[in-house]
C-alpha positions, 0 to 999 in steps of 0.5 A, spaced: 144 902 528 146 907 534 139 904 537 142 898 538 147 900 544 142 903 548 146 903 554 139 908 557 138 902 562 145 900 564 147 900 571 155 902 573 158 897 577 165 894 577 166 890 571 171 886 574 168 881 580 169 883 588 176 880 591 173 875 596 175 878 603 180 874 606 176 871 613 179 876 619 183 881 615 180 889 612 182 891 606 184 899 607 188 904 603 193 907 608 200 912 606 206 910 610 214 913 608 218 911 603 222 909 606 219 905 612 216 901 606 223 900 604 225 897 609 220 893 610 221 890 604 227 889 605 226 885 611 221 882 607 227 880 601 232 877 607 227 873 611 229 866 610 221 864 610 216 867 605 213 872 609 211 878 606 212 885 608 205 886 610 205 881 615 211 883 617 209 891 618 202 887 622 207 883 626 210 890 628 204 893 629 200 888 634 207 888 637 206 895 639 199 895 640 200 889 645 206 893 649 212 887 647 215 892 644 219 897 647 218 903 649 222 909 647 223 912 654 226 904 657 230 904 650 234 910 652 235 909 659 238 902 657 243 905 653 245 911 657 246 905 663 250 902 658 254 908 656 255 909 664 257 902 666 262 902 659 265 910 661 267 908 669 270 902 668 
């Protein structure tokens, strides 16, 4: 009987067929802070539409890659203005 499972010629591999690749997009592992995920989920959960939290945290990153968003340096300058200008009226 134990001739009948000869598993001497298997070959290891996936049991499970490869997930086809959506065209354009790279699947990755990455490790991100709880609570960064949190609140994109929670964006995710209030948004009118059905975009999911990874479409919104590629949203956000292509906004940063292409300068829309803004910088820290440029925030803090309108705000200190804005303390300024409220402070001297």
């Amino acid at each position: 009987m134990k001739s009948f499972y000869n598993f001497s010629k298997g070959k290891r591999g996936s049991v499970l067929p490869p997930e086809s690749e959506t065209e354009g997009k790279t699947r990755i592992t990455i490790r991100l802070d709880k609570d960064i995920v949190d609140r994109f989920f929670e964006m995710a959960e209030q948004s009118d539409s059905a975009t999911g939290y990874q479409t919104l945290i590629n949203a956000a990153l292509r906004e940063y890659l292409e300068g829309k968003s803004p910088r820290f340096e440029d925030t803090l300058r309108r705000i200190i203005r804005e303390e300024l200008k409220s402070s001297a009226a």
